[in-house]
C-alpha positions in Angstrom: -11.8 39.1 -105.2 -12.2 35.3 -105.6 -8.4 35.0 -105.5 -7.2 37.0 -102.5 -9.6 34.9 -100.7 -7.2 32.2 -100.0 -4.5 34.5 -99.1 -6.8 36.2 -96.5 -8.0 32.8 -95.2 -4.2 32.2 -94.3 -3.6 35.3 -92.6 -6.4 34.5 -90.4 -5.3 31.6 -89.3 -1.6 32.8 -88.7 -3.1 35.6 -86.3 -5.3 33.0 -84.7 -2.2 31.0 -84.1 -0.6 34.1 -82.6 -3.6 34.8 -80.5 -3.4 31.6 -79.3 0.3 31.2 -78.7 0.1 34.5 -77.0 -2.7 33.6 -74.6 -0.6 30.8 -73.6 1.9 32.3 -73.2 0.5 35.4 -70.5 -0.7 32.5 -68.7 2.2 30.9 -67.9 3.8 34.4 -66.7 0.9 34.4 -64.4 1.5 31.3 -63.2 4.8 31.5 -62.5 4.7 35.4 -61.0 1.8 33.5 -58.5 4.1 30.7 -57.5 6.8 33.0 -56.9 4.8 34.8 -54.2 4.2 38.2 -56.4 0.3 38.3 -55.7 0.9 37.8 -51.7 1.4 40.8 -49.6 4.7 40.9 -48.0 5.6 42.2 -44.5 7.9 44.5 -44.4 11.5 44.1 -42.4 11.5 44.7 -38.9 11.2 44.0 -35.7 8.1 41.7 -34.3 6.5 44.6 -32.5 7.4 47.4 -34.9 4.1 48.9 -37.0 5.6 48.0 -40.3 4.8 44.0 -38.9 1.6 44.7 -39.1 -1.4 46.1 -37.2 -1.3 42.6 -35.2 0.8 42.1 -32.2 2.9 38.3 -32.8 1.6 36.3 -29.9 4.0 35.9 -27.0 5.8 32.3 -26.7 7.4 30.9 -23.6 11.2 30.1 -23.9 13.7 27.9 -22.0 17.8 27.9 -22.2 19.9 25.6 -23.6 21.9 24.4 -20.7 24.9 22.1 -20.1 24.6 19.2 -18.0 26.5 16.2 -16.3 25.2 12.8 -17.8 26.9 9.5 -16.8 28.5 7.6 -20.0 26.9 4.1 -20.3 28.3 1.8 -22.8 26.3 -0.8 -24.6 27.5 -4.2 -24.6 25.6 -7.0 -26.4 25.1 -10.6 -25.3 22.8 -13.7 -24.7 20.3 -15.0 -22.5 21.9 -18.6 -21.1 21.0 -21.0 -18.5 23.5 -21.7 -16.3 23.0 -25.5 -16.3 22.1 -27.0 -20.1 23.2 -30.4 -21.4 22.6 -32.2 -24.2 21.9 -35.7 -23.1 23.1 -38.3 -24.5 23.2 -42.3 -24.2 25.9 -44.5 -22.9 25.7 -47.0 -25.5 24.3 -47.9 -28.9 21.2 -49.6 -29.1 17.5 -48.6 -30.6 15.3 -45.7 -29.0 12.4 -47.8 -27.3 10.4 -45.5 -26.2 10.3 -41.2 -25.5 8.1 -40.2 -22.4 8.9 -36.5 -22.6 8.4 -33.6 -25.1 9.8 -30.1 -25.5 8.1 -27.6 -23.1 7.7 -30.4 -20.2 9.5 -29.8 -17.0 11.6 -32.9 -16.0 13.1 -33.4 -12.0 16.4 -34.4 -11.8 18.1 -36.5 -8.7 19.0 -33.6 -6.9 15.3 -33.1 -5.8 15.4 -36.0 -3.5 12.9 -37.9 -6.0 13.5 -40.7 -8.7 14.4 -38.6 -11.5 12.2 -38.1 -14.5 13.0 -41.0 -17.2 13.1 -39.4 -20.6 14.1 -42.0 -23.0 14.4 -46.2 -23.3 16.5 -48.0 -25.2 16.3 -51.7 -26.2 17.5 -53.8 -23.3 17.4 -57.4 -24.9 21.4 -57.6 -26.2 22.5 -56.3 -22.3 20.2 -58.4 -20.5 21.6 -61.3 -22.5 25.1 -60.4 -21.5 23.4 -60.0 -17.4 22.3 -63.7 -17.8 25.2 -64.7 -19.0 27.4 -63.0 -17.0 25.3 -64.4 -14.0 25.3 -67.9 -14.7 29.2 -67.2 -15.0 29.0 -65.8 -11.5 27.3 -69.2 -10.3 29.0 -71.5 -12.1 32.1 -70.4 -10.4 30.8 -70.2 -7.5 29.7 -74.2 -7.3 33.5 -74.7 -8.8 35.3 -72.8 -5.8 33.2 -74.9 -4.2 34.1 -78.2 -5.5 37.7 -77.0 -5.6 37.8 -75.9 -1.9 36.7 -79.7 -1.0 39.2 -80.9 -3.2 42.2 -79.0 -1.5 41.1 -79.5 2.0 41.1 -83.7 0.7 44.3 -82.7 -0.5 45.7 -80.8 2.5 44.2 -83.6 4.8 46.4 -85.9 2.5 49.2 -84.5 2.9 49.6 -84.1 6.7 48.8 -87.6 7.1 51.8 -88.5 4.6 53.9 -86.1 6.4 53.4 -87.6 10.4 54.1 -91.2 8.1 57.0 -89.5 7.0 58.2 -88.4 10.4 57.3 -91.9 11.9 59.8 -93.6 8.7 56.5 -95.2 7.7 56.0 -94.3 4.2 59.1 -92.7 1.5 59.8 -89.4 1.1 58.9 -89.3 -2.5 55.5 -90.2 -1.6 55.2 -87.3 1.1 56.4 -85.3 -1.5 53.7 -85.8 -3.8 51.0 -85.3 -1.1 52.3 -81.7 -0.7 52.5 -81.2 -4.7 49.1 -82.3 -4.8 48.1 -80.1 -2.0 49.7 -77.1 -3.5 48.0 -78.0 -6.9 44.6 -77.5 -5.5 45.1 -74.6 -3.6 46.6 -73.2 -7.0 43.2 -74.2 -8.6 40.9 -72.6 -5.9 42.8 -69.3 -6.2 42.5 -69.2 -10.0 38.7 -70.2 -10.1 38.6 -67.4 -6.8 40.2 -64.8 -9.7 37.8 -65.7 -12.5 35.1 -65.4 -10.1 35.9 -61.5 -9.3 36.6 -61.2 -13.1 33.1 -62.5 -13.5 31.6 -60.7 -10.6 33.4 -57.5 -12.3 30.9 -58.2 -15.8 27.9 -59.1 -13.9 28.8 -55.3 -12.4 29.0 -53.7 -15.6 26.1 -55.6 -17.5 24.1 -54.0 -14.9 25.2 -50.5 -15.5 25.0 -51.3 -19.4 21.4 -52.2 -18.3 20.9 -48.8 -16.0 22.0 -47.1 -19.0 18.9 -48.3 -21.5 17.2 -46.0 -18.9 18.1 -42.2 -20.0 17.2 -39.8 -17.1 17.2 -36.2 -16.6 20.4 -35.3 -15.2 19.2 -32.2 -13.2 15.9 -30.7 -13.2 15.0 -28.1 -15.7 12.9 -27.9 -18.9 13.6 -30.1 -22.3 14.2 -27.6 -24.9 14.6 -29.9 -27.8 14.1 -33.2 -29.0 16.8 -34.4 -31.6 15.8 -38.5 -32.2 12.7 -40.4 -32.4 11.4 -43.5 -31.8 13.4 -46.2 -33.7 16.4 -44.3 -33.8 19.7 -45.4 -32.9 21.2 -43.6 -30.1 25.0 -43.7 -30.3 27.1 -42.4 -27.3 28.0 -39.1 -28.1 24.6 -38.1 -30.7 22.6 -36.0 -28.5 18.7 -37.0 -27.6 17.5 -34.1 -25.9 18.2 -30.5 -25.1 18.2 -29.6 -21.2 17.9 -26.4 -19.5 17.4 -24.8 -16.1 15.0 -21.7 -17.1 15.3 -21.0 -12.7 19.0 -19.9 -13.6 19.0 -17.6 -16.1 22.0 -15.6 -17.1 23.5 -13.3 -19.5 26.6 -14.6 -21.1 27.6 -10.6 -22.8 31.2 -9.8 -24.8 32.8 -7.2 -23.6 35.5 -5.3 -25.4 38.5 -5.1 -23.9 39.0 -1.4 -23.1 35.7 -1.4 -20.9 36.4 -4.3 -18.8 38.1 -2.4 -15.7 34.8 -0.7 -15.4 33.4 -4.4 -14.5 34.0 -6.3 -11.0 32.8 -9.5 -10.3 30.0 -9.1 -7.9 28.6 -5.9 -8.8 25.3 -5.0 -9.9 25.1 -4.2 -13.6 21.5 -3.2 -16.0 20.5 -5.2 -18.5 17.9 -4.5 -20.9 15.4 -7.4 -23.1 14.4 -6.1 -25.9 12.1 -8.6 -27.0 10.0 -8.5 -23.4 10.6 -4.6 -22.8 12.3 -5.4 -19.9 15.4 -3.9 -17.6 16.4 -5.7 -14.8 19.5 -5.4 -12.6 21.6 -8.2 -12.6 25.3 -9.3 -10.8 28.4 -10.1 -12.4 29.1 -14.0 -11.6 32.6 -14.4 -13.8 34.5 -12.7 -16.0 36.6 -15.1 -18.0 40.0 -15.0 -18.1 40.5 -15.3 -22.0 39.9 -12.5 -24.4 39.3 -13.5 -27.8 42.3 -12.2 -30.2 40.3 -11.5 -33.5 37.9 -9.2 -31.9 39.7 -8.3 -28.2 36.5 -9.1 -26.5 36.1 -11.2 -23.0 32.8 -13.1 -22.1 31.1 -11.6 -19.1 28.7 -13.8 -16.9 26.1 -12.3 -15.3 23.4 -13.7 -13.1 19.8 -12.8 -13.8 16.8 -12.8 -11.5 14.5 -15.9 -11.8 11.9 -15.8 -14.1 10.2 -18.5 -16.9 9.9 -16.1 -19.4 13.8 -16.0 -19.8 14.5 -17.9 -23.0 17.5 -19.6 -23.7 19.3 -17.5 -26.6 17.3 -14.2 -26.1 19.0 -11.3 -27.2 20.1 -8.8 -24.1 22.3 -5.9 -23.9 24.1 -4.4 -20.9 24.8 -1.0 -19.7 28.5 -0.6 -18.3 29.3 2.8 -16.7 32.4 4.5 -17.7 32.6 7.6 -15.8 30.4 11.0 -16.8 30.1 13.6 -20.2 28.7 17.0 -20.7 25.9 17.7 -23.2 23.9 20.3 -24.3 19.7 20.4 -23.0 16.6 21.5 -24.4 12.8 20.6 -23.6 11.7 17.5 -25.7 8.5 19.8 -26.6 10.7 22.6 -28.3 12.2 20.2 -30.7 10.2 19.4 -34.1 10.4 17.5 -37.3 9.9 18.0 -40.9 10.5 14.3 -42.5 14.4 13.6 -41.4 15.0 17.0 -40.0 14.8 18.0 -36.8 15.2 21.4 -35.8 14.2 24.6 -32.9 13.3 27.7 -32.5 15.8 30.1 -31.1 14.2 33.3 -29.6 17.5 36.2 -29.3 16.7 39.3 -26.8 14.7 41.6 -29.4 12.2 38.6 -30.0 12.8 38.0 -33.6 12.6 34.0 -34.1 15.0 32.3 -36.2 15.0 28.1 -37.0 17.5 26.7 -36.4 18.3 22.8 -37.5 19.4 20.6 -35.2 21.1 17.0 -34.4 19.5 15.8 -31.2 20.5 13.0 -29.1 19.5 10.7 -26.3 16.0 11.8 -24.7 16.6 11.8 -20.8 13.1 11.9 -19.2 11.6 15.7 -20.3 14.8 16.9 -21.8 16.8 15.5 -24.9 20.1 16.2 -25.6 21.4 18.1 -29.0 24.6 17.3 -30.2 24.8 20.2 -33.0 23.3 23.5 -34.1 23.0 25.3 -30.5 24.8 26.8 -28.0 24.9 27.2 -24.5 22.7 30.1 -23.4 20.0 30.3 -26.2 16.8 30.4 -25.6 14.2 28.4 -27.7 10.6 28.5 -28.4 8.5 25.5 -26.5 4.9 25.8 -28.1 
């Protein structure tokens, strides 16, 4: 007995194993047979008011058709928000930045406002009002020279008529007459050279005070300072830019427009444009179209005037909208359309009632309707809840 116990003890276990192994296994078939729907009672096929539905009725829905309408084709074009009048200022000569009375953000008056423009900038002064003194004292010293020289000629003139009547009278030679007139014609020669280095000095006295007007840097029209490139000790060299200018009162829309679109667009006409970043349509007028098309992308800049307004940044992103005639799509109710993650689809009711879903690739939403560019046809109906 003591030696089949052993044997019996592993039997036992091997069934327990089985028992085991078993259970696990009938409850996976039960789970599966549940996921696959075999514990839910099914309705049986038919139509959705026929008994074998069920004893309740399927609530009624209200339906509207697809339909085809007219839209007008607009064409997006992208561009930029622009003033019409920016500069970068610059100076006239080289020379160290003095001192800067503006800063980005202030609004600056030019000379077309009938005031003394706004002074932005001043440069040292000391090396051109050198060359003002000098070129004044030039001025005046030629001055007192004419002078001088003027006397000496009319000595000289007075000379020589009094040698000449001598002459006449056989009272003096005619070598001696003829000196008096060389002497004459001398000084006259010496008045109109000083009188020529005198309008040659007059001339740099002239542009030493325009190099001195130019140590003054002004606004050149009246609009807003948009940047600030230098500071103070910088040098300003003719041609380095020391501010950035606009006029935010003259806004436009500088968009490129391909090249197959552009007989849609006249100068003059009104055109939409849309500003993304201030949720904003305005209407705007086409100011230029210029006559140049780009040959790497077949595009052609399109200039178009925008109502005034501050908020306009310079270099704002804007896109127009250019008519090009009419197309035909397909309509439903926004309400009837729904969405399961990426997919959109409807419900299409036929003339027995049944529903089927149907999945769908809608389009642009125009007001209550949106359009759907696959998976209908006209003269369905479809459920809106």
């Amino acid at each position: 007995m003591s030696e089949n116990d052993p044997a019996e003890g592993r039997k036992r276990a091997v069934r327990a194993q089985i028992l085991k192994g078993g259970a696990a296994l009938a409850a996976l078939i039960i789970i599966m047979l549940w996921l696959s729907g075999a514990f839910v009672r099914k309705v049986e096929p038919g139509a959705a008011g026929s008994k074998s539905a069920g004893s309740r009725a399927k609530p009624a829905v209200s339906t509207a058709g697809v339909e085809r309408k007219t839209f007008p084709l607009i064409v997006e074009q992208v561009g930029t928000i622009r003033s019409r009048s920016e500069a970068k200022v610059c100076s006239h000569l080289m020379a160290q930045i003095r001192e800067i009375r503006v800063k980005p953000g202030d609004l600056v008056q030019g000379p077309e406002s009938g005031a003394s423009p706004t002074v932005l900038a001043t440069l040292d002064d000391r090396a051109v009002k050198a060359k003002l003194h000098q070129a004044r004292s030039r001025v005046a010293a030629l001055g007192d020279a004419i002078l001088a020289a003027k006397a000496n000629m009319q000595k000289a003139d007075s000379d020589f008529r009094r040698y000449d009547n001598l002459l006449k009278n056989g009272a003096t030679t005619a070598q001696r007459a003829q000196y008096a007139r060389a002497q004459r014609d001398v000084a006259a020669a010496e008045v109109a050279r000083l009188q020529s280095q005198k309008k040659q000095s007059e001339a740099a006295l002239k542009e030493a005070r325009v190099m001195l007007s130019y140590t003054v840097i002004d606004a050149p029209f009246s609009g807003r300072v948009v940047e600030k490139l230098l500071d103070v000790g910088d040098m300003a060299a003719p041609g380095r830019p020391l501010f950035f200018l606009d006029s935010p009162s003259q806004a436009e829309v500088h968009a490129v427009v391909s090249e197959s679109i552009l007989h849609y667009l006249k100068v003059g006409s009104a055109i939409e444009v849309v500003i993304d970043a201030l949720h904003r349509r305005v209407t705007g007028k086409i100011r230029e179209i210029v006559p140049s098309a780009d040959t790497s992308t077949r595009t052609v800049v399109v200039k178009i005037t925008m109502p005034a307004s501050a908020d306009l940044v310079n270099g704002l992103f804007a896109r127009i909208e250019v008519a090009c005639g009419s197309y035909h799509a397909l309509v439903i109710p926004a309400a009837a359309v729904g969405e399961i993650g990426e997919l959109y689809f409807a419900d299409t009711v036929d003339a027995k009632g049944r529903v089927e879903r149907r999945f769908i690739r809608p389009g642009k939403t125009r007001g209550g309707l949106i359009e759907v560019l696959s998976g209908l046809k006209a003269g369905e109906e479809v459920a809106v809840p």
